[in-house]
C-alpha positions as CSV (number, residue, x, y, z in Angstrom):
1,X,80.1,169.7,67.0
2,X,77.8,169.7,69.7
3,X,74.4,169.7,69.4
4,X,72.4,173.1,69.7
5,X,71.3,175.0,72.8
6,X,67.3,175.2,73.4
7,X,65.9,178.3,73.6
8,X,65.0,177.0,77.6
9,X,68.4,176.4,78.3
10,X,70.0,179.3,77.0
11,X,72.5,181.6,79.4
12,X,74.3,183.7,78.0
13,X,72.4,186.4,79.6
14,X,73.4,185.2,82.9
15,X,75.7,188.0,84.6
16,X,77.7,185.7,86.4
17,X,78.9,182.2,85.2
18,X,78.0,179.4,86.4
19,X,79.7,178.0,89.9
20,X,81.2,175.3,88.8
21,X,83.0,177.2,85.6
22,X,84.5,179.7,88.5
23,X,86.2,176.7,90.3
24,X,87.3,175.2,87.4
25,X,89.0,178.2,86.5
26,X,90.3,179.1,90.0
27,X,91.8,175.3,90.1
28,X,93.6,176.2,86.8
29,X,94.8,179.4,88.2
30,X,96.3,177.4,91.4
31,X,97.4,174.6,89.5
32,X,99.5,177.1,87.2
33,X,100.3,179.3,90.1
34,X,102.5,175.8,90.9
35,X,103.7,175.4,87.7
36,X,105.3,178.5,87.4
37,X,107.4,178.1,90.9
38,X,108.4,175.0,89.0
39,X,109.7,176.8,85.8
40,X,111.3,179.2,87.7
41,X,113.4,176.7,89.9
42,X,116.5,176.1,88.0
43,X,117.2,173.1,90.3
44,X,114.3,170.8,89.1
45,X,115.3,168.6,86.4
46,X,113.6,169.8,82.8
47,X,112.3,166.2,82.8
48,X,110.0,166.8,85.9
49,X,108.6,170.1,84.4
50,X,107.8,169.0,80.9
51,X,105.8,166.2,82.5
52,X,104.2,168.6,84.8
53,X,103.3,170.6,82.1
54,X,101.7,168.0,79.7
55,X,99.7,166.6,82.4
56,X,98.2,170.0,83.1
57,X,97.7,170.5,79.5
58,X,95.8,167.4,79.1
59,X,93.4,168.9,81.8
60,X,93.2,172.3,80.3
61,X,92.9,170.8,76.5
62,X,95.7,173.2,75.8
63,X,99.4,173.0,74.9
64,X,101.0,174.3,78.2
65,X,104.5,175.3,78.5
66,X,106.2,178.2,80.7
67,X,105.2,181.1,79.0
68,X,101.8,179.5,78.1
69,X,101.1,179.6,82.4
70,X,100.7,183.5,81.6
71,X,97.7,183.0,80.5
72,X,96.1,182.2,84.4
């Protein structure tokens, strides 16, 4: 667990989050934008788009599959 918040640091009254959480989440939304051409194409060998997928998982911290690329 991560250590608390001080009261000086605190956010989470900020409207808008922070700039760098935006792109990170924009990225993700490219990156699985891609991913999805990828499931779709019946011509790419399941090999290719299960390694695809971990690697993005391991960036996201989630389990990514097809269906999971939804979620973007």
């Amino acid at each position: 667990a991560s250590p608390p918040i001080p009261e000086w640091r605190r956010t989470d009254g900020y409207r808008f989050p922070a700039h760098a959480d935006s792109v990170r989440r924009l990225q993700y939304t490219a990156q699985a934008m891609q991913l999805r051409e990828y499931c779709a194409d019946r011509r790419l060998p399941d090999d290719f788009v299960r390694e695809r997928l971990q690697r993005f998982g391991r960036i996201t911290g989630r389990e990514e599959s097809c269906t999971s690329l939804m979620d973007y």
